[in-house]
N, C-alpha and C positions, 0 to 999 in steps of 0.2 A: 876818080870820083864815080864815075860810072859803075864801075864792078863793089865799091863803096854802098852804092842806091841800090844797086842789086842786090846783094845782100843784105841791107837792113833792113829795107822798106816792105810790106805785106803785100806778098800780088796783086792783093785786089785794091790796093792803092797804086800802086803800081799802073794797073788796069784804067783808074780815072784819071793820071796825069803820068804822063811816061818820061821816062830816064831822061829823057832829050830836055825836057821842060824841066824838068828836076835842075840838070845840070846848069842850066841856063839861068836859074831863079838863084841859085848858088853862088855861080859865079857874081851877079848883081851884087848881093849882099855882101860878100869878099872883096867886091871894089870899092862900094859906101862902106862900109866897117871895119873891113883886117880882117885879122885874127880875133875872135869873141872868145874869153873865157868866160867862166862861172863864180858869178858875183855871189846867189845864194839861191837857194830852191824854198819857193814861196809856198808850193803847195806839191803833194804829193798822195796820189792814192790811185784804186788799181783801175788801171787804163790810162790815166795822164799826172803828166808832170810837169808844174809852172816854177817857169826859173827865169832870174834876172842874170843877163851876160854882161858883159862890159867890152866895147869896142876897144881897136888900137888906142882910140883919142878919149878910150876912158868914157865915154857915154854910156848910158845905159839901157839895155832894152830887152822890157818883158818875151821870152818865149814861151809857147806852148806846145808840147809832146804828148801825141795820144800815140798809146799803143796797142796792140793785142794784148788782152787780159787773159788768155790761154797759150799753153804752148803755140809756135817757137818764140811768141813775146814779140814780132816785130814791131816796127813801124808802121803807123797806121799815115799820120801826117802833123808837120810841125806848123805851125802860125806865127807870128808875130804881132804883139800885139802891143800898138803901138798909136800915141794919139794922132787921129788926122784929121781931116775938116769934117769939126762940131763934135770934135769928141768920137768919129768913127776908128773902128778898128783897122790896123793892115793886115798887110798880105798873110796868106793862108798857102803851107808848099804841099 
């Protein structure tokens, strides 16, 4: 997963939350969910992409992927968005 983060993620995301925290947030969400596939891609245009996953147990829960809109195209940072107390959003990777 490591060398995964390294490679996708844009340095200078990189730079605000590092691989160690990366992997750590990762892992969390792989012990509440599984395996996530892709339910359907709700929104898409240039720099991010909103898509509903579906957990092991079939739930479902909005992500958010921003990218670089320029070459090499990484990762900028993913989100979850997801309802929590009073309708607030979650976690942001």
């Amino acid at each position: 997963m490591k060398d995964c983060l390294a490679d996708i993620m844009a340095p200078e995301s990189l730079a605000k939350k590092g691989i160690a925290t990366r992997v750590e947030r990762y892992r969390d969400l792989r012990e509440r969910y599984g395996t996530l596939t892709l339910v359907s891609v709700e929104k898409s245009e240039a720099g991010q992409v909103e898509a509903t996953l579906a957990a092991t147990d079939l739930s479902q829960h909005r992500f958010i992927f921003n990218v670089q809109t320029e070459t090499p195209f990484k990762m900028l940072s993913v989100a979850m968005r997801e309802p929590g107390h009073m309708g607030i959003p979650g976690f942001g990777h």
